[in-house]
Gaussian input, Z-matrix of N, CA and C with variables (Angstrom, degrees):
# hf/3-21g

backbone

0 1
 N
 C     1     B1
 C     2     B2     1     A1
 N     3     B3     2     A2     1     D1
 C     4     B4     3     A3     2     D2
 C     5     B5     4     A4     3     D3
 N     6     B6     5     A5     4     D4
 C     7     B7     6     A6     5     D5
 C     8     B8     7     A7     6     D6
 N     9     B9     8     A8     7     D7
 C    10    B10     9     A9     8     D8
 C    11    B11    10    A10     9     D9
 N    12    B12    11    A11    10    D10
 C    13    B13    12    A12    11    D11
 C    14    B14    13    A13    12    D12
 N    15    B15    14    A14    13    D13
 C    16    B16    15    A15    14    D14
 C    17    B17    16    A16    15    D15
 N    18    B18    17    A17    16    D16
 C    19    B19    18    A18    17    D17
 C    20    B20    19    A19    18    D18
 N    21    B21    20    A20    19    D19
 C    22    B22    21    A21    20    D20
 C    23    B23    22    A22    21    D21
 N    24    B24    23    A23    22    D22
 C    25    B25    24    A24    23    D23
 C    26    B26    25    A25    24    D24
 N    27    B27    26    A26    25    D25
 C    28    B28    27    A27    26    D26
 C    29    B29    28    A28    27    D27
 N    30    B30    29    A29    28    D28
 C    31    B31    30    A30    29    D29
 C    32    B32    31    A31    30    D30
 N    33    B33    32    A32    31    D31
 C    34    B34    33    A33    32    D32
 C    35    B35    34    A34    33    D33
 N    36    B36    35    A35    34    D34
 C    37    B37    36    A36    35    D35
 C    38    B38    37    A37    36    D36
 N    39    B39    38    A38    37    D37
 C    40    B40    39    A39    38    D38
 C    41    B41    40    A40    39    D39
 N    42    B42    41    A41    40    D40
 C    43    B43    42    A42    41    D41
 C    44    B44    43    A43    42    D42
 N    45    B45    44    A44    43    D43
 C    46    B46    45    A45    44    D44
 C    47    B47    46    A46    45    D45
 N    48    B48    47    A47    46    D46
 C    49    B49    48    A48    47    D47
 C    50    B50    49    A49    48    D48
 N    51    B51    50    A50    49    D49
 C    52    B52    51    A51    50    D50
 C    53    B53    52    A52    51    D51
 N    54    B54    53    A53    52    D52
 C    55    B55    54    A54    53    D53
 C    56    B56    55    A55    54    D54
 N    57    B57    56    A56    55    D55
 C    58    B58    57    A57    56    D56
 C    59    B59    58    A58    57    D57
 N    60    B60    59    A59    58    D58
 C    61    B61    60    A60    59    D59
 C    62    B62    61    A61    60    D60
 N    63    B63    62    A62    61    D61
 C    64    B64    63    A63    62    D62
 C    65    B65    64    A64    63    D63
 N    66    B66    65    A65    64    D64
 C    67    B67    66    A66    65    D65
 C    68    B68    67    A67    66    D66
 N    69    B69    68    A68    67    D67
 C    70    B70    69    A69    68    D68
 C    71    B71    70    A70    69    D69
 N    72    B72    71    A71    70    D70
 C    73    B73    72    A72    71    D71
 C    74    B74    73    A73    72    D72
 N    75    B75    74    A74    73    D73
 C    76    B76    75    A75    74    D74
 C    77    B77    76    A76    75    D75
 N    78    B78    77    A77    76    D76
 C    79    B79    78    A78    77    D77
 C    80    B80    79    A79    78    D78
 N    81    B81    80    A80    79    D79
 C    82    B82    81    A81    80    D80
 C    83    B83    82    A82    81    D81
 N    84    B84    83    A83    82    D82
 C    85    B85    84    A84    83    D83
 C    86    B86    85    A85    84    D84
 N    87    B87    86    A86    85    D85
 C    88    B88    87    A87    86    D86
 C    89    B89    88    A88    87    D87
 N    90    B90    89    A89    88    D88
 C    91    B91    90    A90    89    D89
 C    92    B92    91    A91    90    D90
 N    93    B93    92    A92    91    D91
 C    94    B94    93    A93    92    D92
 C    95    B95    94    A94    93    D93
 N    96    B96    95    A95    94    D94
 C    97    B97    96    A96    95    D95
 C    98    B98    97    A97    96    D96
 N    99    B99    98    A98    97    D97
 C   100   B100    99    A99    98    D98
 C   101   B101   100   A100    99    D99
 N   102   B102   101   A101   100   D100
 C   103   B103   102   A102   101   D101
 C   104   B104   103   A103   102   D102
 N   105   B105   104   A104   103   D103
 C   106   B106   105   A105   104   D104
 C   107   B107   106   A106   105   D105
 N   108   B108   107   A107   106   D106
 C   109   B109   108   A108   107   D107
 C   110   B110   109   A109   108   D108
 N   111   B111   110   A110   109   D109
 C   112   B112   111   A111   110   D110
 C   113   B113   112   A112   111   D111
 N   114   B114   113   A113   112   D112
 C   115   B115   114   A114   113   D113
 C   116   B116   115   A115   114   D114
 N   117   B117   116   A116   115   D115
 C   118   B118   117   A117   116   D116
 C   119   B119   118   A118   117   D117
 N   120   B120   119   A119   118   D118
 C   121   B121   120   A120   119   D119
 C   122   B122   121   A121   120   D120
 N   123   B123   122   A122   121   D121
 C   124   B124   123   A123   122   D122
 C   125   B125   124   A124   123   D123
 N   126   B126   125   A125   124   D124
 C   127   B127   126   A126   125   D125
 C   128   B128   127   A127   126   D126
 N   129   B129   128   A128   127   D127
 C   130   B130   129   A129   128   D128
 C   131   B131   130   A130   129   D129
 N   132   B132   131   A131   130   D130
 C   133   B133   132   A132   131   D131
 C   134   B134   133   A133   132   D132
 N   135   B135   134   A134   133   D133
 C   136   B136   135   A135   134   D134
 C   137   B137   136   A136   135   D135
 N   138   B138   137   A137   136   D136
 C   139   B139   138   A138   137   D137
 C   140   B140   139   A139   138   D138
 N   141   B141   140   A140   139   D139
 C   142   B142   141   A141   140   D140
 C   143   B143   142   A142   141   D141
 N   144   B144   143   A143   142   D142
 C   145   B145   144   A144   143   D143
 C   146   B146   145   A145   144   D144
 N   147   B147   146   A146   145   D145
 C   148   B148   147   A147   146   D146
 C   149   B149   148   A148   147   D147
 N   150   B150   149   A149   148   D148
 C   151   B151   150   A150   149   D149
 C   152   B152   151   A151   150   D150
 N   153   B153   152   A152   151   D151
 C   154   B154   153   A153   152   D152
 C   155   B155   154   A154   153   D153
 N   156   B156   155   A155   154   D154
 C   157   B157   156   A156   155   D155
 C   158   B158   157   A157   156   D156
 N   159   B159   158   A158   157   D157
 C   160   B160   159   A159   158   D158
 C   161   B161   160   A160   159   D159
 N   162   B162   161   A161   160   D160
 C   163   B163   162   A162   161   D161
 C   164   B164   163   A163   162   D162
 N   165   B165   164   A164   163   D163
 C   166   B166   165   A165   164   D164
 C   167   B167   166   A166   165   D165
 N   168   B168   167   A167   166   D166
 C   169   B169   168   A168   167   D167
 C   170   B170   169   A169   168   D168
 N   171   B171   170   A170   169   D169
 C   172   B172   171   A171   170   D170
 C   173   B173   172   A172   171   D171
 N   174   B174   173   A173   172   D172
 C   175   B175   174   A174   173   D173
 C   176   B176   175   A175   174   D174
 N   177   B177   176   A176   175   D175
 C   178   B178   177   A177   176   D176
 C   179   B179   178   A178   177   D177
 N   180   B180   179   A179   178   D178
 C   181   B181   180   A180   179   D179
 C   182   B182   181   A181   180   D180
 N   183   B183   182   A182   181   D181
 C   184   B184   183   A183   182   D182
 C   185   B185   184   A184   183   D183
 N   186   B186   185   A185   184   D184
 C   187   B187   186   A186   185   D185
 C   188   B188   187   A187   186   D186
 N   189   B189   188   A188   187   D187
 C   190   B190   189   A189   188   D188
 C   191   B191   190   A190   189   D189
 N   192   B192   191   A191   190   D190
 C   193   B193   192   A192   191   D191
 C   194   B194   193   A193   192   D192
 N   195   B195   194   A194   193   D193
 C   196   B196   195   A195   194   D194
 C   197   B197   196   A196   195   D195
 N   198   B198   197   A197   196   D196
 C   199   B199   198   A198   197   D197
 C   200   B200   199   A199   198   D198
 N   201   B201   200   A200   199   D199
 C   202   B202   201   A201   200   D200
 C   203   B203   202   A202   201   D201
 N   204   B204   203   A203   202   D202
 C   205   B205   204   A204   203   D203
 C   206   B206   205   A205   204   D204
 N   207   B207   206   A206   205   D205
 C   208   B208   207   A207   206   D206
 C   209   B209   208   A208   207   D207
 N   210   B210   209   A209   208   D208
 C   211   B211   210   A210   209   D209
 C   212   B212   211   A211   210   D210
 N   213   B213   212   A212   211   D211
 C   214   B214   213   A213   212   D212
 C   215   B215   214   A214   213   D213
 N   216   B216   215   A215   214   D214
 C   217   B217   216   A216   215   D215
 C   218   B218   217   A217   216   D216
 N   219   B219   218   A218   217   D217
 C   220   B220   219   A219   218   D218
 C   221   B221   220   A220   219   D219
 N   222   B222   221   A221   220   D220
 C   223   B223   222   A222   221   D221
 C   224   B224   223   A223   222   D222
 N   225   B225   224   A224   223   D223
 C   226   B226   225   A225   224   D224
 C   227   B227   226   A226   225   D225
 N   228   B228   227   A227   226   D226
 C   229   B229   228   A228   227   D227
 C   230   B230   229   A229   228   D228
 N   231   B231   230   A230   229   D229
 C   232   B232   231   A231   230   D230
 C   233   B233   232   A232   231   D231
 N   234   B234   233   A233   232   D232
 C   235   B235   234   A234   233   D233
 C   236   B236   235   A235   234   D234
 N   237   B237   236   A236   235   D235
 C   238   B238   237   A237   236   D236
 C   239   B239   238   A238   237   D237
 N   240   B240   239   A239   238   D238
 C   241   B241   240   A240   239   D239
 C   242   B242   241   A241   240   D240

   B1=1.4546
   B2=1.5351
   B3=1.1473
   B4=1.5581
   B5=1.3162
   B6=0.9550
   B7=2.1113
   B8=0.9553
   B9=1.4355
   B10=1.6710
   B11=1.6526
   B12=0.9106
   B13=1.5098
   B14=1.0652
   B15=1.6308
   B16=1.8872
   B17=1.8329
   B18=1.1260
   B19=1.3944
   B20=1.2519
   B21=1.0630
   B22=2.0505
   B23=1.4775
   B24=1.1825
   B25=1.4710
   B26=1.8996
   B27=1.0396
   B28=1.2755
   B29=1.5480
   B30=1.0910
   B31=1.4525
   B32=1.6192
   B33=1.5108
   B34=1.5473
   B35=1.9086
   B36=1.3569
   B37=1.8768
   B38=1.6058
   B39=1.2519
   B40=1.7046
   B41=1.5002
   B42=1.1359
   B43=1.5932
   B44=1.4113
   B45=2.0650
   B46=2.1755
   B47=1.4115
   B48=1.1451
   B49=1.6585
   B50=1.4562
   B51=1.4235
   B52=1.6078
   B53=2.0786
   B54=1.4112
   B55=1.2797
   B56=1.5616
   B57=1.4032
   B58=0.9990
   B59=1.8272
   B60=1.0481
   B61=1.5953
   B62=2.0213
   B63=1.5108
   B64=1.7447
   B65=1.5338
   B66=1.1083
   B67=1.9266
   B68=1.5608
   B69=1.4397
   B70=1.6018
   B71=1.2036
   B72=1.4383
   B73=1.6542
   B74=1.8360
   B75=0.9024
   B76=1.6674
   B77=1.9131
   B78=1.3280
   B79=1.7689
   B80=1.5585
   B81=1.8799
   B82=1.2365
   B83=1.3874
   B84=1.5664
   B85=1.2571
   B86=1.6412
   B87=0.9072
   B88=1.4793
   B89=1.1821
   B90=1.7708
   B91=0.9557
   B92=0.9575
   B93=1.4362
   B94=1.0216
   B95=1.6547
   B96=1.5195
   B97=1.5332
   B98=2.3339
   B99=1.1271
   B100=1.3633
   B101=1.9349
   B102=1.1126
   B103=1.5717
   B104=1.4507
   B105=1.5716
   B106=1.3181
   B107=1.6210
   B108=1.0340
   B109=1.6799
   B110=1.3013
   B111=1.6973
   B112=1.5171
   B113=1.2627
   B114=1.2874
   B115=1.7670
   B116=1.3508
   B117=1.2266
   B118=1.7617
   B119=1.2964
   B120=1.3335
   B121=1.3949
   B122=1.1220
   B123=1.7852
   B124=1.1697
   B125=1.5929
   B126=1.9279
   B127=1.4373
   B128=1.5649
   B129=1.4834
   B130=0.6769
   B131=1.9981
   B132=1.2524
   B133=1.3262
   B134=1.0955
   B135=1.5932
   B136=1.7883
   B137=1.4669
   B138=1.6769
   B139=1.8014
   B140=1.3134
   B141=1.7103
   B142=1.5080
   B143=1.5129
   B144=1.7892
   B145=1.6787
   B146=1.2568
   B147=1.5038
   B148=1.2486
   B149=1.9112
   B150=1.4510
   B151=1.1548
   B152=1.5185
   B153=1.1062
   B154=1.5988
   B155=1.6896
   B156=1.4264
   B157=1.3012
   B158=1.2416
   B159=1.4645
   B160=1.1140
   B161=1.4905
   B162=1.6973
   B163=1.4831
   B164=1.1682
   B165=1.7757
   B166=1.1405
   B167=1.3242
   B168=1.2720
   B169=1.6002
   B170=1.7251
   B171=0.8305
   B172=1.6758
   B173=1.8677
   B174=1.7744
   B175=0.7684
   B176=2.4834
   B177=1.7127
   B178=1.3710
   B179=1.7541
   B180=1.2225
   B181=1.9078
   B182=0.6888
   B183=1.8113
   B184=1.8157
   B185=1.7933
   B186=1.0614
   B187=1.5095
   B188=1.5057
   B189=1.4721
   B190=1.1159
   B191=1.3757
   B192=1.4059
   B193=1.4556
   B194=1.5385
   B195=1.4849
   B196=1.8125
   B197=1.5349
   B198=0.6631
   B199=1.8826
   B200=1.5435
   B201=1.6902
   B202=1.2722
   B203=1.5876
   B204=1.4262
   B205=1.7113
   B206=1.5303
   B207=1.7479
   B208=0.8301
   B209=2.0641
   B210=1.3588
   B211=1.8250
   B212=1.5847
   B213=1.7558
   B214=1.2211
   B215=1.7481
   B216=1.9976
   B217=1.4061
   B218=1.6633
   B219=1.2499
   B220=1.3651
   B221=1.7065
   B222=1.5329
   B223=1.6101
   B224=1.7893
   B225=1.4977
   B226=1.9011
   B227=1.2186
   B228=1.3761
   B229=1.6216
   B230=1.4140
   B231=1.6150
   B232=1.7450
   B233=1.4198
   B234=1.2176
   B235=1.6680
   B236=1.3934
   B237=1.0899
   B238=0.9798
   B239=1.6522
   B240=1.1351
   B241=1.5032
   B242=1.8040
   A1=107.53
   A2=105.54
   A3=106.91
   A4=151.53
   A5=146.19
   A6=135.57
   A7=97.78
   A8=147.41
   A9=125.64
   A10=101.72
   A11=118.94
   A12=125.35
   A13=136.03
   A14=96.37
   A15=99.51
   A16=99.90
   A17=113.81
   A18=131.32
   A19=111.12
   A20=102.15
   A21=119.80
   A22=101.05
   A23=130.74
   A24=111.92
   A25=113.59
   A26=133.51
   A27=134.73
   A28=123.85
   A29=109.17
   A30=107.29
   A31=128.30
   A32=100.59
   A33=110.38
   A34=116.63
   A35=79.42
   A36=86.27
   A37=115.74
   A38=94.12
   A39=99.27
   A40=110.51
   A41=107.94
   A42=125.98
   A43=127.84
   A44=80.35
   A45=85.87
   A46=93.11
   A47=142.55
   A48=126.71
   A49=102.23
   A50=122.18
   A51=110.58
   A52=100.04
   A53=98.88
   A54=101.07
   A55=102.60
   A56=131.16
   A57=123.88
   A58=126.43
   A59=104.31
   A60=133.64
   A61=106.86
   A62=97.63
   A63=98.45
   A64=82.42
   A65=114.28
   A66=109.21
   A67=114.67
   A68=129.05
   A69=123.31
   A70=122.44
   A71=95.77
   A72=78.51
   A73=108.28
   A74=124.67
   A75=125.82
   A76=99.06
   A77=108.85
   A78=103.58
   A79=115.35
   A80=123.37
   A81=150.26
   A82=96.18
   A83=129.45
   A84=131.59
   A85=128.50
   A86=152.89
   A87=148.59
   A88=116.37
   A89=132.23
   A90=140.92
   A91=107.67
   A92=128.05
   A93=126.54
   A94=122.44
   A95=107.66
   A96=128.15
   A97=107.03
   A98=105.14
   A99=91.49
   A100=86.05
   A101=113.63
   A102=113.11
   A103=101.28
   A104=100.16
   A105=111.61
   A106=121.01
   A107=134.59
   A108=135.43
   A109=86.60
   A110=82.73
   A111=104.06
   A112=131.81
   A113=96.58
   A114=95.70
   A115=133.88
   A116=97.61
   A117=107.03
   A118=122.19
   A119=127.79
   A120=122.77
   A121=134.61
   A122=113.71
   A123=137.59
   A124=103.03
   A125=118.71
   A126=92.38
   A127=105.81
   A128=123.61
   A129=115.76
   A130=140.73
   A131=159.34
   A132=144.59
   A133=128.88
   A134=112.67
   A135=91.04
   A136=131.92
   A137=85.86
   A138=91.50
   A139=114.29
   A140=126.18
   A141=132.54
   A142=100.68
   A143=94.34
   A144=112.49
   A145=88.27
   A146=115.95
   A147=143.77
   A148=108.77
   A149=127.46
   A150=130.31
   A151=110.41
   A152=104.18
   A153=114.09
   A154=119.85
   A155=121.53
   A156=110.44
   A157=105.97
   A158=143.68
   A159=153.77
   A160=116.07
   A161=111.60
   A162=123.62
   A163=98.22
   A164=134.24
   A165=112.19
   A166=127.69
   A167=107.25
   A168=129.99
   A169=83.93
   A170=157.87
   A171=153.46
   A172=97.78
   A173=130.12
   A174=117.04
   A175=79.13
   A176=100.31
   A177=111.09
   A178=102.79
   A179=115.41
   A180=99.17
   A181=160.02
   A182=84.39
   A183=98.67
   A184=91.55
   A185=111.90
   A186=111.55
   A187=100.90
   A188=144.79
   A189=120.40
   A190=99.76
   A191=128.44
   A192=139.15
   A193=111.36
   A194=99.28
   A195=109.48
   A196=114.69
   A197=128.92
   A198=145.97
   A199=99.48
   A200=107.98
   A201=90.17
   A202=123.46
   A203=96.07
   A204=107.72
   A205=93.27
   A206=119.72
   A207=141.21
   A208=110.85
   A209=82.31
   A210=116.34
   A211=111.46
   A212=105.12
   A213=121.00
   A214=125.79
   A215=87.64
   A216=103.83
   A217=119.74
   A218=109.34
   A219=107.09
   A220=131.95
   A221=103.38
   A222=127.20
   A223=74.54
   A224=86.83
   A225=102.25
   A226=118.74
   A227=139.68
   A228=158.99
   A229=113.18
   A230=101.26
   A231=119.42
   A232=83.76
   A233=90.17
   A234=114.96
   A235=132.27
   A236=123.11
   A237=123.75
   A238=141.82
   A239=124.25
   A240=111.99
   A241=117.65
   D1=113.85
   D2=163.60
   D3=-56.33
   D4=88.98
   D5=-156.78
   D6=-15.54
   D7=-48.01
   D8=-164.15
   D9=-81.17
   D10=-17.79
   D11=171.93
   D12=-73.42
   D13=-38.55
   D14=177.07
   D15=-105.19
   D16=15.78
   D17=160.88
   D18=-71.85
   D19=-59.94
   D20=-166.91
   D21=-85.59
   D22=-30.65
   D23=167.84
   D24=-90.85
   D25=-9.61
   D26=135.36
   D27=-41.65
   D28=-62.12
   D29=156.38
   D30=-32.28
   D31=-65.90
   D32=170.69
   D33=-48.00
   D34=-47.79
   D35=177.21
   D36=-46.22
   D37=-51.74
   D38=-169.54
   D39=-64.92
   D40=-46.27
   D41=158.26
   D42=-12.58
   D43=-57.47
   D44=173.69
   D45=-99.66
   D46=-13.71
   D47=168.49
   D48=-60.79
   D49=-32.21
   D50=-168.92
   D51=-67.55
   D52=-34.91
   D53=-157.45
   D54=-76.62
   D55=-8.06
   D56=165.52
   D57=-87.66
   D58=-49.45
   D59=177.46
   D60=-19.84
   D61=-31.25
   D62=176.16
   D63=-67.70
   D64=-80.16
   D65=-154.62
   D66=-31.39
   D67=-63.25
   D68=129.47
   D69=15.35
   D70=-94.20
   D71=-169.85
   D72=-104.53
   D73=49.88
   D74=146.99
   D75=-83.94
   D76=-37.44
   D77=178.27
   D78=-88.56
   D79=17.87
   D80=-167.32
   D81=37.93
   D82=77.97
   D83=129.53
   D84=-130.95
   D85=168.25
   D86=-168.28
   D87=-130.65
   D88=-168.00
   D89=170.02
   D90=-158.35
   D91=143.76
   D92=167.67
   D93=-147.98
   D94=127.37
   D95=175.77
   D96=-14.05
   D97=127.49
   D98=174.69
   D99=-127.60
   D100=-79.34
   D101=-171.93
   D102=-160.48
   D103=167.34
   D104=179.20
   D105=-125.01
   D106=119.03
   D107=-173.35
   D108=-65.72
   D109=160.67
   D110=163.46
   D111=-61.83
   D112=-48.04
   D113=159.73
   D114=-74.57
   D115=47.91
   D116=-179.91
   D117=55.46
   D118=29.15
   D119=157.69
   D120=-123.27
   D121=121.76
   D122=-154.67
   D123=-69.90
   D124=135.74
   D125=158.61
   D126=-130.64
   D127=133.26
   D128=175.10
   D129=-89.45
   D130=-171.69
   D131=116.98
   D132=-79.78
   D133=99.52
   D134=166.77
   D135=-100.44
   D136=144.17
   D137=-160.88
   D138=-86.12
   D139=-159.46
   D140=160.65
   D141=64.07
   D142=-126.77
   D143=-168.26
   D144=-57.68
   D145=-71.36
   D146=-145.81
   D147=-47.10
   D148=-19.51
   D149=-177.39
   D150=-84.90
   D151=-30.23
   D152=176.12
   D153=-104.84
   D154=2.38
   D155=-163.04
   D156=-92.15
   D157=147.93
   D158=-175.13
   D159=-67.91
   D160=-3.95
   D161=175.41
   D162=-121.93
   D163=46.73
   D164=160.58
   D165=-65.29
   D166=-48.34
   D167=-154.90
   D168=-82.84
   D169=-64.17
   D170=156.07
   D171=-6.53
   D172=-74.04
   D173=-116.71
   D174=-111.08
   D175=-9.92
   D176=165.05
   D177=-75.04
   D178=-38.97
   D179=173.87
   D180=-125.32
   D181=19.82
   D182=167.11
   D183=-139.96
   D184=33.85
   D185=157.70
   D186=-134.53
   D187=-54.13
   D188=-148.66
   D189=-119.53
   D190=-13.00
   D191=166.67
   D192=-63.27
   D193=-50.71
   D194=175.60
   D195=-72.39
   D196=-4.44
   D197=-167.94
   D198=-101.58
   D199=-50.50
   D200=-171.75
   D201=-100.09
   D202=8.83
   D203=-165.37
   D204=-99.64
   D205=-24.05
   D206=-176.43
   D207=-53.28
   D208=-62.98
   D209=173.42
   D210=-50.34
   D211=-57.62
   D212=-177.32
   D213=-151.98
   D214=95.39
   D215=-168.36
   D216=-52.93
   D217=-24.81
   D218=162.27
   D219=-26.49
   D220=-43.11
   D221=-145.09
   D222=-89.95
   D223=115.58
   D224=155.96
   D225=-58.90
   D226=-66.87
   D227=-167.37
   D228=-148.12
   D229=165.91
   D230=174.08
   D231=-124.57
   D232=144.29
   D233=166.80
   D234=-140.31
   D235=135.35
   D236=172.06
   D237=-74.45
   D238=113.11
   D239=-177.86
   D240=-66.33

């Protein structure tokens, strides 16, 4: 993957992170963009509720992992920092 490549699908990523981030925080937690490997895996921070809740990892991989792999089959995993 080339820098203008894993540029432009970073872009896209954040794109569907923006489009999720209301659902987030209506239950006061967030997310936020950290970086993406070369090999296509996204990692994210989640903030607020969401850093401490006992359903993170539940609501990081089959809510915001599936959303975005959903968007863009490329993307191997979401991760969490």
């Amino acid at each position: 993957m080339t820098p203008e490549e894993k540029q432009a699908l970073e872009i896209k990523v954040k794109e569907v992170l923006e489009q999720i981030r209301p659902y987030l925080q209506s239950d006061g937690g967030d997310l936020k963009f950290v970086n993406m490997t070369d090999d296509k895996v996204v990692y994210v921070e989640l903030q607020g509720h969401c850093g401490t809740c006992p359903h993170a990892m539940m609501t990081l991989k089959q809510g915001v992992e599936q959303a975005v792999i959903e968007a863009l089959p490329e993307i191997k995993s979401v991760e969490r920092v």
